[in-house]
Backbone as CSV, one residue per row, in Angstrom:
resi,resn,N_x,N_y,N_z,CA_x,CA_y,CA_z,C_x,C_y,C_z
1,UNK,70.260,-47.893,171.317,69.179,-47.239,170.594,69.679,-45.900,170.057
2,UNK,69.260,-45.701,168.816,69.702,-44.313,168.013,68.734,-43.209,168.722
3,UNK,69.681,-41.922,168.787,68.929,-41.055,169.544,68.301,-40.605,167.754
4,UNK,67.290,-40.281,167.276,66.213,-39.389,166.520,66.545,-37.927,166.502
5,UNK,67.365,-36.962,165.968,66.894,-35.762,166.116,65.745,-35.102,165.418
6,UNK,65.205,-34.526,166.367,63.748,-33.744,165.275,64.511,-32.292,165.329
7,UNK,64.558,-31.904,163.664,65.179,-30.676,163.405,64.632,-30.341,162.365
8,UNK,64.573,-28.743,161.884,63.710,-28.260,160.573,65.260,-28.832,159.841
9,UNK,63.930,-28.451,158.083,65.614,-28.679,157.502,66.470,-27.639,156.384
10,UNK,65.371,-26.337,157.870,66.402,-25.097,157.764,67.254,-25.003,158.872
11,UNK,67.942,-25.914,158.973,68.515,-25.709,160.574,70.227,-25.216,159.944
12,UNK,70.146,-25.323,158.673,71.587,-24.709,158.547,71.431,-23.162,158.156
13,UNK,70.056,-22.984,157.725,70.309,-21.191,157.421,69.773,-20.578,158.793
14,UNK,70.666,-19.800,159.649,70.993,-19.151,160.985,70.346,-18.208,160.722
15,UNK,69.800,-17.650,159.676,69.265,-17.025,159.963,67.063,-17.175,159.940
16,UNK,66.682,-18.103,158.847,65.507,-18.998,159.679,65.665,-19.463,161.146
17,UNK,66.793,-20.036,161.489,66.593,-21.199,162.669,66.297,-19.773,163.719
18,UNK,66.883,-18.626,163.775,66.534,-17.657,164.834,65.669,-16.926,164.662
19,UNK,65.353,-15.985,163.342,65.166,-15.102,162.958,66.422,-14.063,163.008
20,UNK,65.686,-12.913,162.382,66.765,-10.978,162.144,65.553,-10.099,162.228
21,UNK,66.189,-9.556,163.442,65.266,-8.067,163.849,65.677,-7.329,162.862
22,UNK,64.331,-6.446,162.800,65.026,-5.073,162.106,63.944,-3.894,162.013
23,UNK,64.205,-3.286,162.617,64.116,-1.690,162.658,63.506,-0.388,161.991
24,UNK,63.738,-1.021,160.307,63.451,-0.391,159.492,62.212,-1.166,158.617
25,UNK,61.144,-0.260,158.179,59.997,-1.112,157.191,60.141,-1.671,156.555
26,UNK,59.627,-3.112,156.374,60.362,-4.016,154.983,58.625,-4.474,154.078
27,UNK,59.081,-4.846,153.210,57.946,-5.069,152.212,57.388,-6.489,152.494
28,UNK,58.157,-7.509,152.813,58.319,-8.830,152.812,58.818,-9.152,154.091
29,UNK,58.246,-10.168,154.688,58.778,-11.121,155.980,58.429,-12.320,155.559
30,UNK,60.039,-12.833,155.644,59.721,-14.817,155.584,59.745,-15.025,157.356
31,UNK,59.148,-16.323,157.447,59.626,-17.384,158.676,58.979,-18.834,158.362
32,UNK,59.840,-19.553,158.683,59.678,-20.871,158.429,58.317,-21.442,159.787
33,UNK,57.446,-22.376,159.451,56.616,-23.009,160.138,56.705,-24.183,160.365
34,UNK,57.851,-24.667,161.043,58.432,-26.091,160.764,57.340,-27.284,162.342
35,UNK,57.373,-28.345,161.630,56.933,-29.288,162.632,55.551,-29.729,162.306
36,UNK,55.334,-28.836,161.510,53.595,-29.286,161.530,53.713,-30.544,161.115
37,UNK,52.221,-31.402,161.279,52.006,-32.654,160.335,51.539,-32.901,159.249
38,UNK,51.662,-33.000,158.426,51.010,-33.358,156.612,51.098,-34.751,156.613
39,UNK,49.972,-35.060,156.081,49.505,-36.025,156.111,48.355,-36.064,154.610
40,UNK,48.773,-37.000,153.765,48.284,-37.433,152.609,47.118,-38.020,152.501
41,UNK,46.126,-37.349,151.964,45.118,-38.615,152.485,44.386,-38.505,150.842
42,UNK,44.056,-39.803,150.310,43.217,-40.229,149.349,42.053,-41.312,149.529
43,UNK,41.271,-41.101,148.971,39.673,-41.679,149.146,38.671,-40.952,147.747
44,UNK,37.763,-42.426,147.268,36.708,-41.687,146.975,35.762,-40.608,147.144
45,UNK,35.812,-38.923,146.715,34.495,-38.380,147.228,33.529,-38.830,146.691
46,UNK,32.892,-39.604,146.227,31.762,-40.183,145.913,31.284,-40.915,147.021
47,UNK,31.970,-41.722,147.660,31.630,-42.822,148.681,31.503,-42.226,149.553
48,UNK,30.255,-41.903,150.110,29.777,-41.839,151.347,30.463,-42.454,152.886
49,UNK,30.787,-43.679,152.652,31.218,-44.021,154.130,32.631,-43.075,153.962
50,UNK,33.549,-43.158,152.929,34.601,-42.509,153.130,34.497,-40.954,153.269
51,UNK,33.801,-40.234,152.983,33.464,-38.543,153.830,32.989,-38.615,154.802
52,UNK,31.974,-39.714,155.049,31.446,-39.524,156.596,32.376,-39.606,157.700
53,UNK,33.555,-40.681,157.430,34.457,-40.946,158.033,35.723,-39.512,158.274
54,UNK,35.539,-39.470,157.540,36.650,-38.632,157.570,36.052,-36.857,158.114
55,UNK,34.837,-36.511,157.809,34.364,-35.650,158.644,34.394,-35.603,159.984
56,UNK,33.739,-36.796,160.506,33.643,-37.197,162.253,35.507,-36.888,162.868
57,UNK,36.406,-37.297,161.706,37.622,-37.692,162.416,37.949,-35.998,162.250
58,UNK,37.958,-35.367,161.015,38.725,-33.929,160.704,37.973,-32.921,161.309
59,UNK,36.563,-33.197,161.695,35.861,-32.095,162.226,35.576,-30.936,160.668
60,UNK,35.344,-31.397,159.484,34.950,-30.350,158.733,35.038,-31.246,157.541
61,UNK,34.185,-30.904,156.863,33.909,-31.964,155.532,35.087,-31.862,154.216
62,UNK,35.583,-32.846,153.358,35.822,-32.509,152.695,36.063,-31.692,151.735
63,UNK,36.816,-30.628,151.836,36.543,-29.890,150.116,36.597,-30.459,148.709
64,UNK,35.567,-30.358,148.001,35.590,-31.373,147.071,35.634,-29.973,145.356
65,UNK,35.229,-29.056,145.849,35.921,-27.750,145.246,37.273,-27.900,144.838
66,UNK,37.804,-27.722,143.367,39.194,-28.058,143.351,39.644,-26.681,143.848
67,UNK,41.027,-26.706,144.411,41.847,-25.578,144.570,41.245,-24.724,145.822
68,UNK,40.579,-25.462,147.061,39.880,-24.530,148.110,40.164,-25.559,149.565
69,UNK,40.520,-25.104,150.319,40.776,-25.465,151.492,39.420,-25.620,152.340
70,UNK,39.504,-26.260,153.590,38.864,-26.648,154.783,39.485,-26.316,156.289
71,UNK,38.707,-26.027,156.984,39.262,-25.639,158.746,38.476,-26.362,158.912
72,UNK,38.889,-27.545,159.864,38.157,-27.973,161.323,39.078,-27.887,162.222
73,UNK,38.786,-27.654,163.508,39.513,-27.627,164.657,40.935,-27.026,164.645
74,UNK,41.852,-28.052,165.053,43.364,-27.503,165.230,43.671,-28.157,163.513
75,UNK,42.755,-28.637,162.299,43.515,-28.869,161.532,43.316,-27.412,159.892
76,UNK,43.796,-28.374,159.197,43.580,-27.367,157.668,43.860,-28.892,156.944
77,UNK,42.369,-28.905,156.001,42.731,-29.505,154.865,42.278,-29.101,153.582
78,UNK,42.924,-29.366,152.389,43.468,-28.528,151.474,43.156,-29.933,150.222
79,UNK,42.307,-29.371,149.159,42.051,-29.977,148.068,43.671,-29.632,147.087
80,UNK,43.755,-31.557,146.527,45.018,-31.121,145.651,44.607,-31.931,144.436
81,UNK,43.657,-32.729,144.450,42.972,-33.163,143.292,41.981,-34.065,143.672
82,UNK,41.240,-34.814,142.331,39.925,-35.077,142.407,39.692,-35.891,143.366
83,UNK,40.816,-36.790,143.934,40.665,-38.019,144.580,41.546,-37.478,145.888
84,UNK,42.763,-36.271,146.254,43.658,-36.503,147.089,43.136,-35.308,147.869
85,UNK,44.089,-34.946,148.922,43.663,-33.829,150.215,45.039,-33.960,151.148
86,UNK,45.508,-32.937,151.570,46.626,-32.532,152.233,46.350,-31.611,153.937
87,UNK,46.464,-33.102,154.620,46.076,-32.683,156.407,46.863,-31.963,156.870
88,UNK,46.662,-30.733,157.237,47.816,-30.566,157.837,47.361,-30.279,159.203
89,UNK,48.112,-30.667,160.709,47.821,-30.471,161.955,49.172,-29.746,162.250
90,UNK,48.494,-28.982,163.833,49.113,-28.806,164.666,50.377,-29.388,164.960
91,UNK,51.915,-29.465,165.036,52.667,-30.449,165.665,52.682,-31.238,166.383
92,UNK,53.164,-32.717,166.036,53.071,-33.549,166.929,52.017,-34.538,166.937
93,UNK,50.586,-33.923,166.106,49.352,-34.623,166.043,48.831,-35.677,164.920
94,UNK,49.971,-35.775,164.007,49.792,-36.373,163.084,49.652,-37.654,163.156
95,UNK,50.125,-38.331,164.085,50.246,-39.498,164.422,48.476,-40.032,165.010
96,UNK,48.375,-39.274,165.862,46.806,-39.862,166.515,45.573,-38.922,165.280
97,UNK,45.989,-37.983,164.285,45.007,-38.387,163.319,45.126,-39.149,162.165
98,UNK,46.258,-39.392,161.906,46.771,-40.564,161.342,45.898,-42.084,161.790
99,UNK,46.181,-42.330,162.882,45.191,-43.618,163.341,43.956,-43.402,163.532
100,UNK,43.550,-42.355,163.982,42.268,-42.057,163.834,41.146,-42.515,162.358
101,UNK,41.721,-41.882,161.631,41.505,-41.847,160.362,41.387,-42.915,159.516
102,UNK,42.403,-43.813,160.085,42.404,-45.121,159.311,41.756,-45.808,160.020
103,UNK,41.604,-46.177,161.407,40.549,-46.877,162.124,38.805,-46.552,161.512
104,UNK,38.474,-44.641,161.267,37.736,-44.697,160.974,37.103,-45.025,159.454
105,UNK,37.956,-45.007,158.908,37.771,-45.450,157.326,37.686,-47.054,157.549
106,UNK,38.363,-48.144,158.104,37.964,-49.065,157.789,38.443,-50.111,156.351
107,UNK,37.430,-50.009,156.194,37.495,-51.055,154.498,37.608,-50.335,153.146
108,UNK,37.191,-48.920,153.752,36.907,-48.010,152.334,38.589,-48.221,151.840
109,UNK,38.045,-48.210,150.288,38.984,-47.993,149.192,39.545,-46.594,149.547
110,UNK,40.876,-46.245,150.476,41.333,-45.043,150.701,43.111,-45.436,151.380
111,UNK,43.476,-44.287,151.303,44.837,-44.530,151.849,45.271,-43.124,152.801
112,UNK,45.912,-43.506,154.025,46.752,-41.682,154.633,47.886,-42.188,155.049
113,UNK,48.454,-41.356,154.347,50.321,-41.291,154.281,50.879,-40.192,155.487
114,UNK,51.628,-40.567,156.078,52.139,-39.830,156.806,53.233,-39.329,156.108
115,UNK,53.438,-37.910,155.614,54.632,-37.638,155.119,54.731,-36.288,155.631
116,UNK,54.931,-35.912,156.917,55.315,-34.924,157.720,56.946,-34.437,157.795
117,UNK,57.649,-35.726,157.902,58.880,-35.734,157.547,59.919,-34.823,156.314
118,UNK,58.938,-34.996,155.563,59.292,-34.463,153.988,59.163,-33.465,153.717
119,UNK,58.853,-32.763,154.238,57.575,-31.169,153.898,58.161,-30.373,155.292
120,UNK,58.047,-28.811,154.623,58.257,-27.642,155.564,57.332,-26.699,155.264
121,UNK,56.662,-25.905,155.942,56.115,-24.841,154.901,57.121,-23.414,155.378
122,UNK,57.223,-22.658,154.238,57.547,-21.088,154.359,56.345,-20.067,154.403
123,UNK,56.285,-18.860,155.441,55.296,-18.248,154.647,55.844,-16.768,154.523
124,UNK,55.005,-16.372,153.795,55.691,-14.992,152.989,54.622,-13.867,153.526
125,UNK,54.871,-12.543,153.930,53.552,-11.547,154.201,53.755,-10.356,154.184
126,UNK,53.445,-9.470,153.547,53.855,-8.344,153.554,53.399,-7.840,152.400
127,UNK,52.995,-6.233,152.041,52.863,-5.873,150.871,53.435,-6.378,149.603
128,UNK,54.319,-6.941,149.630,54.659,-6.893,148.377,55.539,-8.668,148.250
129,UNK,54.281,-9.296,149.468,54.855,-10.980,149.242,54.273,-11.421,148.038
130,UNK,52.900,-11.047,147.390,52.584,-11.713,146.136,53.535,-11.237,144.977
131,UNK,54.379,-10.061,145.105,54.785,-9.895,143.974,56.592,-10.837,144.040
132,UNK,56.787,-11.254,145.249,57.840,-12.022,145.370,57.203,-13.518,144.672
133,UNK,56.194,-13.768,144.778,55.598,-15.128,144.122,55.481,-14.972,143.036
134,UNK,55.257,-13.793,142.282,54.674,-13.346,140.984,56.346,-13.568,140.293
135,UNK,57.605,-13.582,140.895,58.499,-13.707,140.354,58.770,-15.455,139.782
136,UNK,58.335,-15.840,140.891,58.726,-17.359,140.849,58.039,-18.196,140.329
137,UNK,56.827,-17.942,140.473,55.436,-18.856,139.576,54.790,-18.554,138.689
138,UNK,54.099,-19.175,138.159,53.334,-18.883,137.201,51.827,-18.549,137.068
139,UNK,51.686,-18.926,138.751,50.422,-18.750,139.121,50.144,-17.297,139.586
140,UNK,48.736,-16.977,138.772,48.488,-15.574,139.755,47.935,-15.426,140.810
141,UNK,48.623,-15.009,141.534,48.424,-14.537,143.046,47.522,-13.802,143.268
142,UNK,47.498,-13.179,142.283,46.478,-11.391,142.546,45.181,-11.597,143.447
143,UNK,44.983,-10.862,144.580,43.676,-11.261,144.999,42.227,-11.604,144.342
144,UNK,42.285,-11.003,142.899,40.815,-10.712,142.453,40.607,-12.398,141.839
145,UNK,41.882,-13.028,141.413,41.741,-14.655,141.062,42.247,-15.564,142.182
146,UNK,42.635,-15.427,143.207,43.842,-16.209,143.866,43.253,-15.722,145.567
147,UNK,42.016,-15.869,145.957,41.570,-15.426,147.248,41.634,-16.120,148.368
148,UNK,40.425,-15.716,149.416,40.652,-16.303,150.971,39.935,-17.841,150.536
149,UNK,40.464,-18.572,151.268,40.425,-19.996,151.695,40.418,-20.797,149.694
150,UNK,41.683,-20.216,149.003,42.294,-21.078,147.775,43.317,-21.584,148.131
151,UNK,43.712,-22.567,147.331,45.261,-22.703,147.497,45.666,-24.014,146.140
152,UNK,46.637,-24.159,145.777,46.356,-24.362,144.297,48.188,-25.181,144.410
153,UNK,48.548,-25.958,143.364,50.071,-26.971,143.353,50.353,-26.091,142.153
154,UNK,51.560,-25.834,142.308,51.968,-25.168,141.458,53.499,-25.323,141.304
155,UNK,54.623,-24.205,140.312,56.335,-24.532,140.827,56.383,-23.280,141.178
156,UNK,57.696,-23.167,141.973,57.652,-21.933,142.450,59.359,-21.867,142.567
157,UNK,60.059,-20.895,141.632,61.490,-21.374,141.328,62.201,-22.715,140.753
158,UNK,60.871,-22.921,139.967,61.157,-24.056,139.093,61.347,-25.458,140.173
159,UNK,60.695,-25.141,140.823,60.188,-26.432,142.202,58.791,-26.893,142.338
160,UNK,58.277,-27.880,142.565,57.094,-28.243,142.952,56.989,-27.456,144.284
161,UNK,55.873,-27.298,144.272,55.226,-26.228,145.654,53.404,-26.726,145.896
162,UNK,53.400,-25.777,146.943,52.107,-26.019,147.302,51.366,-24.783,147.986
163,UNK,50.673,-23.817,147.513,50.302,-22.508,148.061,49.359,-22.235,148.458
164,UNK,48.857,-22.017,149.974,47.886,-21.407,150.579,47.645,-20.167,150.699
165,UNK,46.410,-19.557,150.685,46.409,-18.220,150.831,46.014,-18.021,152.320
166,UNK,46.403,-16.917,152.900,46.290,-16.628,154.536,45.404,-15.454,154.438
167,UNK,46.254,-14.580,153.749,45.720,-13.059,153.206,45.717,-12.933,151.949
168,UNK,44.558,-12.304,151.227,44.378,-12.340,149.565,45.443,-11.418,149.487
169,UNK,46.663,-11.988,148.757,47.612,-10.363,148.413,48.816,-10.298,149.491
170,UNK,48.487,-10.636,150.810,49.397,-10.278,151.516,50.298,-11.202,152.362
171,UNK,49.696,-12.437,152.081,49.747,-13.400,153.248,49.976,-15.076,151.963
172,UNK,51.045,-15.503,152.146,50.725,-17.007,151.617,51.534,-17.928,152.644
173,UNK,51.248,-19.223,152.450,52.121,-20.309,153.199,52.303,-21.425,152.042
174,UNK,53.957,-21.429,151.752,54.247,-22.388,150.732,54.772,-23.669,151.520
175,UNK,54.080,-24.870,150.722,54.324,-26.062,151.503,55.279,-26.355,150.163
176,UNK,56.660,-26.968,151.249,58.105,-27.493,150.141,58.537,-28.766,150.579
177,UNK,59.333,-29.223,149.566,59.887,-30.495,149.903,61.018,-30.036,150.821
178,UNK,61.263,-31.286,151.517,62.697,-30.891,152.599,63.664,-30.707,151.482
179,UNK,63.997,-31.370,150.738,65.125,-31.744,150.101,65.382,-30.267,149.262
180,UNK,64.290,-29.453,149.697,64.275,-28.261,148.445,64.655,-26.932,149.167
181,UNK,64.361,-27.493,150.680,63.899,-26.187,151.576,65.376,-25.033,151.744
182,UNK,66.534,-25.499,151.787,67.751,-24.582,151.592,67.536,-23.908,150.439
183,UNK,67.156,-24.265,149.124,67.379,-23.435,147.874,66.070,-22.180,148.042
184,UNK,65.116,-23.359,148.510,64.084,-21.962,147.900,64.216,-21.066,149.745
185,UNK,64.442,-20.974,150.245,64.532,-20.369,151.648,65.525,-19.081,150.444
186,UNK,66.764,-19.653,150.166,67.670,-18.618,149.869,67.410,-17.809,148.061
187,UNK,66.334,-18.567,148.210,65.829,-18.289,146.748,65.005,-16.774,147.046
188,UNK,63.975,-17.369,148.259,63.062,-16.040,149.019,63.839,-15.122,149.068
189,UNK,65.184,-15.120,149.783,65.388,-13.937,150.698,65.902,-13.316,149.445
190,UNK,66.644,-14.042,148.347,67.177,-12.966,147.451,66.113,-12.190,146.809
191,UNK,64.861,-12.912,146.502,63.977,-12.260,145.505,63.205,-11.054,146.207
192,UNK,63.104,-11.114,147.689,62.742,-10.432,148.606,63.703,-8.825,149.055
193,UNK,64.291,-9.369,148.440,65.789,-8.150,148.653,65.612,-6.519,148.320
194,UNK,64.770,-6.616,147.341,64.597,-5.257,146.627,63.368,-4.539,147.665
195,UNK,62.512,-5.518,148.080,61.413,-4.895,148.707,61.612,-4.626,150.401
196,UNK,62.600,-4.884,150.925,63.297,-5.067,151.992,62.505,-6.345,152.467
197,UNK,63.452,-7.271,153.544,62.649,-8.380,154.020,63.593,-8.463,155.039
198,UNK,62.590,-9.087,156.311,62.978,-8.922,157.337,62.239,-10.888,157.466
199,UNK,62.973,-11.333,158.179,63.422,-12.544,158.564,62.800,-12.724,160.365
200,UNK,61.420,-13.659,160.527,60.926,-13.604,161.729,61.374,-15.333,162.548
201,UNK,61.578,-15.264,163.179,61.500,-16.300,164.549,60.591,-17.617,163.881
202,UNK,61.153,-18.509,163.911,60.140,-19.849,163.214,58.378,-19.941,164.165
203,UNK,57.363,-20.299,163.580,56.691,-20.377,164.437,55.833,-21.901,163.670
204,UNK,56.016,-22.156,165.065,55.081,-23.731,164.588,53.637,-24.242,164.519
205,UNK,53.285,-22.764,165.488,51.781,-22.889,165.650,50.896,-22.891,163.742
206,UNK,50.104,-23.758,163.646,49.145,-23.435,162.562,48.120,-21.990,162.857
207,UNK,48.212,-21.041,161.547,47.704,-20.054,161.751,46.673,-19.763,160.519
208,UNK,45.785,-18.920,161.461,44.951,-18.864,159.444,45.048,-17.415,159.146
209,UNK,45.804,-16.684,159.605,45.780,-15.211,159.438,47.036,-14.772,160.043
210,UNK,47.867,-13.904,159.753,49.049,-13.450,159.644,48.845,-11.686,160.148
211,UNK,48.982,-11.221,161.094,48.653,-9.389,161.164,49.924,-8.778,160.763
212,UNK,50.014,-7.431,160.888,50.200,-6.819,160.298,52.072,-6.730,160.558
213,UNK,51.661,-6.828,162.378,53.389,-6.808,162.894,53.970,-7.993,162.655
214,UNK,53.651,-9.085,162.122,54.357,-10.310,161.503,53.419,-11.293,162.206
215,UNK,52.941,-11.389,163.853,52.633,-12.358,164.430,51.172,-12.778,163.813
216,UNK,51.459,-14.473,164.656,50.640,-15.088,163.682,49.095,-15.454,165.036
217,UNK,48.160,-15.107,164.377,46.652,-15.692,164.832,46.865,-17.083,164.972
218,UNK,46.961,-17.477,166.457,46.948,-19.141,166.192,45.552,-20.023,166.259
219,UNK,45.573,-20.894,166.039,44.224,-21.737,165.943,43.459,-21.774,167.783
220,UNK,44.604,-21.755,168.457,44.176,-22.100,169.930,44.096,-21.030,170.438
221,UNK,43.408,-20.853,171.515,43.302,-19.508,172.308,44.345,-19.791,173.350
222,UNK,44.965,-18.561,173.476,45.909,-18.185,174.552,47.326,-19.065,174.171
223,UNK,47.285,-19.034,172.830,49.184,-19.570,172.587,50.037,-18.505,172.059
């Protein structure tokens, strides 16, 4: 039997896989949030059995708002168009809401993809993380269009991306393809360079708020 390694697939930049202390004020802090589960899910919002279903299972209704996220429980789900939605759990959990989900849907015309595998998110925080995005995208960040609980598909270094807001302005979490995650990791730290950036410890916990000393608000009490 093949041993499986589960590894981010920043495990070659040493300096994500540990983090870099530092001493001095920086404008910008990356750290990678590797492990979570994403999970694809499409269904009619029109059809009733398929929201009911999927409420009971996610603990929080659909967002049917384009470009606005959802909290239930240990998850976050995230409108990406009229018909699709992007689960993301806790590590490790993708699997039992994965079956969950499809047991509770049933017959409905719907589909959930497990594609946890594929996907990393980065997140960026610090005074001057929207203006590191403001380099790369095209989307505005600015708090007064780009606020709490949005998040919107966009490119970001001429990449497909996926951007949550944590903090209006101060706080985002970019969801990337694996296959992408070396370029734009080293894409961050350069664009981050001018504003100083300091490089934190991976953390896997799902968070919906980011403070001030880098650490992250986790969904669970006492982690």
């Amino acid at each position: 039997m093949f041993d499986v390694k589960h590894e981010s697939p920043l495990v070659g930049q040493s300096d994500a896989a540990k983090g870099v202390g530092t001493g001095s004020p920086t404008g910008v802090s990356l750290f990678e949030r590797p492990f979570l589960g994403h999970l694809n899910l499409r269904g009619n919002p029109r059809d009733a059995a398929f929201t009911e279903a999927c409420t009971r299972v996610l603990g929080t209704a659909l967002p049917t708002e384009p470009n606005t996220v959802a909290e239930g429980g240990s998850l976050v789900v995230a409108w990406l168009g009229p018909d699709e939605w992007l689960v993301m759990t806790e590590p490790d959990l993708q699997e039992s809401v994965t079956a969950d989900l499809r047991e509770a849907l049933g017959q409905t015309h719907s589909a959930v993809t497990d594609v946890s595998g594929g996907q990393t998110v980065i997140v960026l925080h610090g005074d001057h993380a929207a203006d590191v995005l403001a380099k790369a995208s095209p989307l505005d960040v600015h708090p007064r269009v780009f606020g709490a609980g949005q998040c919107a598909r966009t490119v970001v270094a001429k990449s497909a991306a996926f951007i949550r807001v944590l903090d209006p302005g101060m706080a985002f979490e970019v969801v990337i393809r694996r296959s992408l995650a070396d370029y734009l990791w080293q894409w961050f730290r350069d664009a981050a360079g001018e504003y100083g950036c300091a490089v934190l410890s991976p953390q896997s916990a799902l968070s919906s708020a980011v403070n001030h000393t880098g650490a992250c608000a986790s969904w669970q009490t006492g982690r």
